[in-house]
ZABA-755723 format. One record per atom (N, C-alpha, C): residue in one letter; x, y, z. Coordinates in steps of 0.05 Angstrom, whole numbers, padded with zeros to 5 digits, always signed. Each point is the difference from the previous one (the first is absolute). Layout:
BEGIN
aXYZ
...
This chain:
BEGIN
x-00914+00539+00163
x-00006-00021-00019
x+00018+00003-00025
x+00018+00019-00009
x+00008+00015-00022
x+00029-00010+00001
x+00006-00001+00027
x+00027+00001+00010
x-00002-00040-00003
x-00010-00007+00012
x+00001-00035-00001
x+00001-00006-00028
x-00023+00002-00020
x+00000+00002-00025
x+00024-00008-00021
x+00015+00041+00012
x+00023-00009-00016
x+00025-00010+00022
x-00004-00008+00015
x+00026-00012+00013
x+00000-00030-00006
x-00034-00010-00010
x-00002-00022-00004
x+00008+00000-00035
x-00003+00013-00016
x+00003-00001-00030
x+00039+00005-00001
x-00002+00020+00015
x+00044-00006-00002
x+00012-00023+00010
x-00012-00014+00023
x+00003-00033-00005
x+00004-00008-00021
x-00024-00003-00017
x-00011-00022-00009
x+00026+00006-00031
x+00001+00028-00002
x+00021+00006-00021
x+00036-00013+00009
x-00001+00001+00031
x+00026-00001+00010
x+00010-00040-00012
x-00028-00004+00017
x-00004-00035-00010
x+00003-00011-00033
x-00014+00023-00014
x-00004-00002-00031
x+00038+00000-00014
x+00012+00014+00009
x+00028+00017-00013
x+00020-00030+00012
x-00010-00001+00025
x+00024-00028+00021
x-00002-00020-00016
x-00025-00011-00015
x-00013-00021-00016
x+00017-00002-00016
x+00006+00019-00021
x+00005-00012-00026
x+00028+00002+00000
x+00020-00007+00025
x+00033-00013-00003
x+00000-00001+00036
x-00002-00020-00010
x+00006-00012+00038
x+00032+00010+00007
x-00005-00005+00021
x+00022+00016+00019
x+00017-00022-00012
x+00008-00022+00003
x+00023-00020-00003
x+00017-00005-00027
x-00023+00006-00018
x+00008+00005-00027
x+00017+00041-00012
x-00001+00009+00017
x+00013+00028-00001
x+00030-00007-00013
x+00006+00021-00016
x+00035-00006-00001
x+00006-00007-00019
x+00023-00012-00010
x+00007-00005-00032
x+00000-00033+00000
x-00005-00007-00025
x+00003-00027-00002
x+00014-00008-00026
x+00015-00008-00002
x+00009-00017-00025
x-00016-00014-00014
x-00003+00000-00030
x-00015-00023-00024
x+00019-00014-00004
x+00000-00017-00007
x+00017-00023-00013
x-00007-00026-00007
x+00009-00020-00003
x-00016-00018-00008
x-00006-00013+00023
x+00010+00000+00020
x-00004-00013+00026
x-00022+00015+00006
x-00013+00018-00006
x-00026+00016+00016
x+00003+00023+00006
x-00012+00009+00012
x+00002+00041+00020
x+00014-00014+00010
x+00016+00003+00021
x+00021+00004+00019
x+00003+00029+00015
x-00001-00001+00026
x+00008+00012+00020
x+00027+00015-00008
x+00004+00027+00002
x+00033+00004-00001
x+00002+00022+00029
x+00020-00007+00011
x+00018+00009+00011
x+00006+00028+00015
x-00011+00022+00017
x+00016+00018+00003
x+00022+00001+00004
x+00023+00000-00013
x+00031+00001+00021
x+00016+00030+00004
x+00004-00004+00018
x+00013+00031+00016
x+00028-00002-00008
x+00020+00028+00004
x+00018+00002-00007
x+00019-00004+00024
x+00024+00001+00002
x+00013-00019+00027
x+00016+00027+00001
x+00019+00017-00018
x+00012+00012+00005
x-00007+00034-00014
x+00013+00021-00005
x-00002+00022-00016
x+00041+00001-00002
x-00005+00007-00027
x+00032+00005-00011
x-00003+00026-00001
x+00029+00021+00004
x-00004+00021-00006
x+00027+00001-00025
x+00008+00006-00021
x+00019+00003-00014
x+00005+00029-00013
x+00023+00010+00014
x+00003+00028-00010
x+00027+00005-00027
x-00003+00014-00015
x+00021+00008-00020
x+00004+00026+00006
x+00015+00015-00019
x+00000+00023-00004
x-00021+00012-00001
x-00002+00025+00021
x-00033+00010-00006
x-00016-00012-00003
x-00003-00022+00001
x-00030-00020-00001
x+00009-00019+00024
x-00029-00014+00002
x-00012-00014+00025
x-00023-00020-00020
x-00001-00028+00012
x-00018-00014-00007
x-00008-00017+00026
x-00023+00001+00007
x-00006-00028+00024
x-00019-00015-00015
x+00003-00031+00003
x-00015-00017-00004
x-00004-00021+00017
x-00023-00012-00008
x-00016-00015+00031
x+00017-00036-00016
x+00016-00013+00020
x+00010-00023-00004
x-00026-00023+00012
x-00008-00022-00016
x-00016-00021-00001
x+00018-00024-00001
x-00015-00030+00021
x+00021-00017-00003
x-00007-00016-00027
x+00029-00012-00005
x-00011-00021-00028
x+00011+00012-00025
x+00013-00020-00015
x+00014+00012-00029
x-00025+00000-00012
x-00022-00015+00002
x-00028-00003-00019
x-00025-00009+00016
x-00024+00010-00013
x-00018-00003+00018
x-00017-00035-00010
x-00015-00011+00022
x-00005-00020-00007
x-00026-00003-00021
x-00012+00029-00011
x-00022-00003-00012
x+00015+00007-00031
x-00003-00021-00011
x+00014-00003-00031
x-00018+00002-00026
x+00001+00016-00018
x-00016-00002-00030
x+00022+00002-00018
x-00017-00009-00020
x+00019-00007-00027
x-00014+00023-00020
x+00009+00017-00005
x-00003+00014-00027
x-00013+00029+00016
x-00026-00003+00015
x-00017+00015+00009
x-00006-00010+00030
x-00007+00021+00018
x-00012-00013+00027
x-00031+00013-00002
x-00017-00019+00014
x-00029+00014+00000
x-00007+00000+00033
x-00016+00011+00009
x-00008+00008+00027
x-00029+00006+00002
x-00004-00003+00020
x-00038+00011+00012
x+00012+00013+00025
x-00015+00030-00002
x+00000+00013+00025
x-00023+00004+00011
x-00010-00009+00026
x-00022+00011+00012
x-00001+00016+00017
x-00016+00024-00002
x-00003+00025+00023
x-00025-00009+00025
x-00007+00006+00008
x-00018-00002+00021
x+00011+00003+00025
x-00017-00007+00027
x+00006+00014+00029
x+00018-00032+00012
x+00023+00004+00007
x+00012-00021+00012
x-00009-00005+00026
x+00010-00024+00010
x-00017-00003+00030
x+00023+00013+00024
x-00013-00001+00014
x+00023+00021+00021
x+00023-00007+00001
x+00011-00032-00001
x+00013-00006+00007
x+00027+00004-00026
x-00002+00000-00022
x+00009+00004-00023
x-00001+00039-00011
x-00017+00012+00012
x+00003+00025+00002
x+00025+00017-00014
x+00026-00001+00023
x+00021+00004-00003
x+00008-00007-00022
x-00002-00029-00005
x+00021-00001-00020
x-00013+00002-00033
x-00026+00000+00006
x-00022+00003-00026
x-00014+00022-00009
x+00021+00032+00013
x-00019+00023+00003
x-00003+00000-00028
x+00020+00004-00015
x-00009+00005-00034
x-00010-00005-00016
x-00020-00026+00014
x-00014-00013-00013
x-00036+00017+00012
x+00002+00020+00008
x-00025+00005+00018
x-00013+00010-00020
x-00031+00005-00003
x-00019+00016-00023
x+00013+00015+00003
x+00020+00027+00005
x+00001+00025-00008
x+00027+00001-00007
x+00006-00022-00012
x+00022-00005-00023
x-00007-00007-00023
x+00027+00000-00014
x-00023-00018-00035
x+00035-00007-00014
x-00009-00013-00021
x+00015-00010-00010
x+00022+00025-00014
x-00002+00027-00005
x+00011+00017-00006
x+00021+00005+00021
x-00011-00010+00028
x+00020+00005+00016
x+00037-00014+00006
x-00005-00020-00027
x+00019-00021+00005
x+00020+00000-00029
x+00021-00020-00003
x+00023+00011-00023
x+00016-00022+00007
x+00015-00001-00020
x+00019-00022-00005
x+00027+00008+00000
x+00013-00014+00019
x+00032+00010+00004
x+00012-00016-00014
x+00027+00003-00001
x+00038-00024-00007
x+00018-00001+00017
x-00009-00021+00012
x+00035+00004+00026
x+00021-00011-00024
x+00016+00013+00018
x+00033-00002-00007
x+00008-00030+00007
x+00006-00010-00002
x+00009-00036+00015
x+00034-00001+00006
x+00006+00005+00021
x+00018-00001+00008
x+00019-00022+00021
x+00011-00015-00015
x-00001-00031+00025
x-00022-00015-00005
x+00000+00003+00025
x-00026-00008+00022
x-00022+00012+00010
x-00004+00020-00014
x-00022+00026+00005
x-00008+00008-00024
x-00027+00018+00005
x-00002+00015-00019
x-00013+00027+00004
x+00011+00028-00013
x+00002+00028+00015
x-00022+00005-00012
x-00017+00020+00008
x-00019+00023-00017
x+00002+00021+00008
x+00012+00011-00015
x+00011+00040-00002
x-00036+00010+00008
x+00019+00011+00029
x-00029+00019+00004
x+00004+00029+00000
x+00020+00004-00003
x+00012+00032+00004
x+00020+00010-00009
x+00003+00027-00014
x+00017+00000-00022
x+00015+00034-00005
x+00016+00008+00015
x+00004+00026+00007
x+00027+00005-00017
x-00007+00022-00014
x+00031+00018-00007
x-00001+00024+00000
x+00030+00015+00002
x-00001+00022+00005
x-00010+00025-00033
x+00006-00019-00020
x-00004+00007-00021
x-00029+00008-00016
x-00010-00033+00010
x-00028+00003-00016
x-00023-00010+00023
x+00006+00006+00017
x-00029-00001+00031
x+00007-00029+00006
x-00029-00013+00003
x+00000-00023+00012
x-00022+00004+00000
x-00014-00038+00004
x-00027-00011+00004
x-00003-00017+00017
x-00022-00006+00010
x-00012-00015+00027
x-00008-00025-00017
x+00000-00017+00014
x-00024-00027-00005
x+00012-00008-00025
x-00005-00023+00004
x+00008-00024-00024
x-00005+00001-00016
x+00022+00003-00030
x-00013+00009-00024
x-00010-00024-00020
x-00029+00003-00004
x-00010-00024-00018
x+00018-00013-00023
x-00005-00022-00003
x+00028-00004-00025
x-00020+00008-00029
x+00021+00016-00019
x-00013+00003-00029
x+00006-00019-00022
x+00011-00019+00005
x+00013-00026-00012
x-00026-00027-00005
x-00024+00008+00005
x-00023-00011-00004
x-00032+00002-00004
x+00001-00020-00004
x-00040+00010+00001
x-00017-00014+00016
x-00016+00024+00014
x-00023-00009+00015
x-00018+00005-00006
x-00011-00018-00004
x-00033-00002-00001
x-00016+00000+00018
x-00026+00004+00013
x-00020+00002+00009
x-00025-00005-00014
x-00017-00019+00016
x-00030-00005-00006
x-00013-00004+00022
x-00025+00019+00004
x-00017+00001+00017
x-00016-00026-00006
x+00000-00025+00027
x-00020-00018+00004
x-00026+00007+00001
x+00004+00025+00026
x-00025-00004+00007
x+00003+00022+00020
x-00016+00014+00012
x+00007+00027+00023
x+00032-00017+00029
x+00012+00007-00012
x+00028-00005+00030
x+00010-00023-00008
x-00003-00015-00033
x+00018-00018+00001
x+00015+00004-00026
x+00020-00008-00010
x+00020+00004-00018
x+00011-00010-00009
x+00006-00006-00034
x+00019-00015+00003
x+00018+00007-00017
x+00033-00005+00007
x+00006+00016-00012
x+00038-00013-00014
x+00007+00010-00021
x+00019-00024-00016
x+00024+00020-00011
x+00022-00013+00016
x+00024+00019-00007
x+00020-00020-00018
x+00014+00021-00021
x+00007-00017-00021
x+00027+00011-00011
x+00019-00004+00010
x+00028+00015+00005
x+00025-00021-00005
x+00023+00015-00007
x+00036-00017+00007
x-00013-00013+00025
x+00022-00023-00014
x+00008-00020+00029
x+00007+00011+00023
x-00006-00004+00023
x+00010+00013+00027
x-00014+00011+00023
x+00005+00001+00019
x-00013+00002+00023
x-00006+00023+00006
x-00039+00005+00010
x-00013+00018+00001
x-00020-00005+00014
x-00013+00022+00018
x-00015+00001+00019
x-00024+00019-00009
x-00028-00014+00010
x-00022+00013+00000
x-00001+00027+00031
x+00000+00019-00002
x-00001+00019+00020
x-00020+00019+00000
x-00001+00010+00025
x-00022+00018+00006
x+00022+00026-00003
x-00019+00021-00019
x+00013+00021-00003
x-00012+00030+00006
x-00023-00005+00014
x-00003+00021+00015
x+00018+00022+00012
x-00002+00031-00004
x+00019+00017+00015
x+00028-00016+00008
x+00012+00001-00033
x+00026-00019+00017
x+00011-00022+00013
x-00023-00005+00006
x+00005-00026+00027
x+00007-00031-00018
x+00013+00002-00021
x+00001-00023-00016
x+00023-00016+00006
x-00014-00028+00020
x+00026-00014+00008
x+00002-00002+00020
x+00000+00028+00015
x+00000-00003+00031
x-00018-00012+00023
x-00033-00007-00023
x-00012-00015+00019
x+00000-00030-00010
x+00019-00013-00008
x+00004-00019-00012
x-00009+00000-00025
x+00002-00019-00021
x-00002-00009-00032
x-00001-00024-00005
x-00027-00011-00022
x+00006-00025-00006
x+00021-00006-00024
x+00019-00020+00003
x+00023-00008-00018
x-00009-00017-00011
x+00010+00006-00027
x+00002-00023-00027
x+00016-00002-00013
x+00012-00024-00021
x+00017+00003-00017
x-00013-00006-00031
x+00005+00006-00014
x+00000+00002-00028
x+00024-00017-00013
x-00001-00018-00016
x+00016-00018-00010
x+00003+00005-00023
C-alpha cells in the first residue's frame, strides 16, 4: 500500500513540474514588438582549423553574414526549461530540469563573407589553451527569474553578431546556438 502511495504522489509531482512550461513552449524566444517569437537552433556546417606559429585556433563556421533575428540597441529573450517531448529531445536536451540558466553564455562570431566563425578552441605553445567557446566580455547580461524554469533575459552590447549558447562542460556551440544581431 506504501509502495502505490508513493508511486502515485511522484506522479502527481511528475504531472505538477510538466504543468508549469509545456513541452512546446521549451527553448528561447525572442521579445520584440512583434511578440515572443520562436528562435531558431542553427547548427554549424563546417569546423575551421587555423594554425600560426605555435598556436592553433578551430572555430565552428555558421551559414549567413547575419542572423535573421535583429534588435536595436539591446536584444531581450525568454528561456524555458522543462521536459521536452521525445521527439525534440535531441535537439532540446539543454533545455531539460537539470539545466538552468547558469548553464548558458553569450558568444561573438567573427563575420566573415558569408559566414560567421565562433572560436571554440584556442591552443599555444606559450600560454596553454582552452576548450569551449569563450563568452563575449564586450556586454551585459542580465537575468530575471519569471517564475521556476522560465527567464528572461536582455543582452546589451556593440553592434554585431552573437549567439545565445549552451555552455555546459565546453560544449558551447557544438550543440548548436541561437543567433542574433545587435544593431
Amino acid at each position: 500500500m506504501k509502495k502505490a502511495f508513493f508511486i502515485i504522489a511522484l506522479c502527481v509531482c511528475a504531472l505538477r513540474l510538466s504543468a508549469q512550461t509545456p513541452s512546446d513552449s521549451i527553448g528561447v524566444y525572442a521579445v520584440n514588438a512583434d511578440g515572443i517569437i520562436p528562435m531558431e537552433l542553427i547548427n554549424y556546417k563546417n569546423t575551421k582549423i587555423s594554425k600560426g606559429f605555435m598556436s592553433a585556433k578551430a572555430k565552428l563556421e555558421f551559414e549567413g553574414a547575419t542572423s535573421p533575428n535583429h534588435f536595436k540597441g539591446n536584444a531581450k529573450f525568454r528561456v524555458y526549461f522543462g521536459q521536452p517531448s521525445y521527439n525534440d529531445m535531441v535537439r532540446l536536451y539543454m533545455f531539460m530540469p537539470n539545466y538552468s540558466i547558469k548553464d548558458f553564455g553569450v558568444g561573438q562570431f567573427e563575420v566573415k563573407k558569408k559566414s560567421r566563425l565562433l572560436t571554440t578552441a584556442n591552443m599555444s605553445v606559450f600560454s596553454g589553451g582552452n576548450a569551449g567557446a569563450k563568452q563575449t566580455e564586450n556586454l551585459i547580461y542580465d537575468v530575471v527569474e519569471i517564475r521556476p524554469g522560465v527567464y528572461e533575459v536582455t543582452v546589451t552590447g556593440n553592434p554585431g553578431e552573437y549567439c545565445i549558447m549552451h555552455t555546459f562542460r565546453g560544449s558551447a556551440g557544438y550543440g548548436g546556438v541561437f543567433d542574433f544581431t545587435i544593431e
